[in-house]
Structures are given as C-alpha cells and as structure tokens.
C-alpha positions as MATLAB code, in Angstrom:
seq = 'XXXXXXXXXXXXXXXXXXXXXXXXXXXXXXXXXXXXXXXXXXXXXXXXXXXXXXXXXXXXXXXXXXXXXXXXXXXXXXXXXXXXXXXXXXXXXXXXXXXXXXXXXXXXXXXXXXXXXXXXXXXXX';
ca = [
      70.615  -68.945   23.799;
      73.840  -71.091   24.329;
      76.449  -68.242   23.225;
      78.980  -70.807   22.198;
      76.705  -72.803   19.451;
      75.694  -69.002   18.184;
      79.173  -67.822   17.919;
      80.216  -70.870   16.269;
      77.216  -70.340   13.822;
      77.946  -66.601   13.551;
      81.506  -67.335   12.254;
      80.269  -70.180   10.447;
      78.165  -67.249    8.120;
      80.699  -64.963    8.061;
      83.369  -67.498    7.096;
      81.053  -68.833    4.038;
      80.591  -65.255    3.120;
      84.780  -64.115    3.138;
      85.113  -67.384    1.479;
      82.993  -67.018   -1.816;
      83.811  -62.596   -1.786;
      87.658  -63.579   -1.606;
      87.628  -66.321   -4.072;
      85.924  -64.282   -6.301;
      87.993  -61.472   -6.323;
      91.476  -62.732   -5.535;
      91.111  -65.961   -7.760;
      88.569  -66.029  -10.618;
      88.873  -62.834  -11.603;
      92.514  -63.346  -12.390;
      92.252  -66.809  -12.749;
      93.491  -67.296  -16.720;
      92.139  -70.066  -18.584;
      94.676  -70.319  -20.533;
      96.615  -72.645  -18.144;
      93.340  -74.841  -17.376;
      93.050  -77.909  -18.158;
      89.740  -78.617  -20.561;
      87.023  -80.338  -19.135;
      84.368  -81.487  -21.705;
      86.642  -79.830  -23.975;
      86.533  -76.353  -22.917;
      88.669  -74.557  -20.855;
      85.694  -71.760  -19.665;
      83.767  -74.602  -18.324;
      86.448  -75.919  -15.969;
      86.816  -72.548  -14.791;
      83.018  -72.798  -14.166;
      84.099  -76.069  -12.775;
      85.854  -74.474  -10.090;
      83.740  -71.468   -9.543;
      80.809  -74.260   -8.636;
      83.196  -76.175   -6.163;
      84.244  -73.210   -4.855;
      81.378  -71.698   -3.834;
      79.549  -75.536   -2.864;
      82.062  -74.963    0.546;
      80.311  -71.582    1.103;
      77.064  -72.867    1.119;
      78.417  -76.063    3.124;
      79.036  -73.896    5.581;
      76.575  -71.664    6.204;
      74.259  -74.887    5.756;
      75.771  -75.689    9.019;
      75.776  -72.773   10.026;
      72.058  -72.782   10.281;
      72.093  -75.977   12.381;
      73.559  -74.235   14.638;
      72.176  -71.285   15.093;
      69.023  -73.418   15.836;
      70.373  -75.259   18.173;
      71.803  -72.695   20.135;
      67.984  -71.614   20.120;
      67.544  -74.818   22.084;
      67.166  -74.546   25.647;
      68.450  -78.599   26.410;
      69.637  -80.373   23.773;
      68.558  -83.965   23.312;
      70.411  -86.837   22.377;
      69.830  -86.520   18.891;
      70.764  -82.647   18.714;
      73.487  -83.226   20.836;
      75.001  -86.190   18.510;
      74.522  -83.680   15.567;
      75.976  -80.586   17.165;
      79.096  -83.128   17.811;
      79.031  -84.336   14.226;
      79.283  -80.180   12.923;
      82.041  -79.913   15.285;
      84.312  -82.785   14.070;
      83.527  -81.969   10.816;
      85.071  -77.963   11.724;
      87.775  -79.944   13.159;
      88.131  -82.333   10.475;
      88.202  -79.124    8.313;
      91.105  -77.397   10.488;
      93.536  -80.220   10.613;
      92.915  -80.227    6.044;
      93.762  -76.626    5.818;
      96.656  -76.875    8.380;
      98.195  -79.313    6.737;
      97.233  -78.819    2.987;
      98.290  -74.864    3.213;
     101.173  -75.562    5.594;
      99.840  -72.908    7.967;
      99.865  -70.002    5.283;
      95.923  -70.296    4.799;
      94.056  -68.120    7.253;
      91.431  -70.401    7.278;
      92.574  -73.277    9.794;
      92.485  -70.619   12.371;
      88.171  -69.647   12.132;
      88.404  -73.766   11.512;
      89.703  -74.518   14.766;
      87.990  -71.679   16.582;
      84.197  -73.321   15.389;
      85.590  -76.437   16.560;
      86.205  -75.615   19.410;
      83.320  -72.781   20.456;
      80.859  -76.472   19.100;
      82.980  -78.471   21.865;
      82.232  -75.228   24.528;
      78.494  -74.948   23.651;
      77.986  -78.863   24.503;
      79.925  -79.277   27.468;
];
C-alpha cells in the first residue's frame, strides 16, 4: 500500500464529507431565500440550485478519492496510472491555488487542498 496515495485518498473522503455536513448546516439552513435571485422563476429552486452544486464538489471528491485509494492498492504503477494519479494531483493543486486566492486565505480549505497535492506528488515520486 503506497501510504502517500492512501492518505491523500483518506483526506480526500473526509474532506467531501466536512464539505457537504458544513454546508449544510452553516449555509442552507440559514441560507434565506429571500435575497436569491429566481431561477426559473422561483427563488426555492435556486436554493436547490445551490444545494446540487454544492454537494456535486463532495462527490467530485470522493470520486477521486476512490482513484486513489485504488491506486495506492497498486504495487507499481504503470504509465497510465501514473499519468492519472498526476492528473488528481494537479487538479488538488489546481483546487488549492482557487480557494487561496478566491477566499483570500480565510477558507480552511486551501490548506487539506494543498496537503492532497502534495501527499499525490509524495506517493509518485
């Protein structure tokens, strides 16, 4: 088991699962829609809107979470797995630099981000 790739998926979970808990009790339970804007002329459906979205990044990541966890199964990576491993880890980076930026630091998140990132870039070298 390459401890880096499992970590990175283990986090990977756990980061889906804080994500879509926290967002729905620190944001759409107190989320009015009073202040929404209407999408297809109703302000509960955008809120459903964003509920979707929301949890879509969850399931994003624990998607890739999966892909990793099997390849840390993987005694040698081949090419192929290797390439794709590399792809899940610029995407995590990708990911960090957004949320560093976009929350100016204040979001939590860039930090678990950056730590997949770089736990992807461990388990390959």
């Amino acid at each position: 088991m390459n401890i880096y790739l499992g970590t990175a998926a283990a986090l990977s979970l756990l980061g889906g699962v804080i994500h879509s808990v926290l967002g729905e009790r620190l944001i759409f339970r107190v989320l009015p829609e009073a202040g929404l804007p209407e999408i297809s002329g109703s302000r509960t459906f955008t809120k459903r809107i964003l509920r979707l979205f929301w949890h879509l990044v969850s399931v994003a990541w624990w998607g890739l979470a999966a892909m990793l966890w099997g390849m840390a199964a993987i005694p040698n990576l081949d090419a192929t797995a290797r390439w794709i491993a590399s792809l899940i880890g610029l995407t995590f980076f990708a990911s960090f630099v957004v949320a560093l930026v976009g929350s100016r630091g204040r979001h939590f998140a860039w930090v678990v981000l950056l730590l997949i990132a770089l736990l992807v870039w461990l388990g390959l070298r």
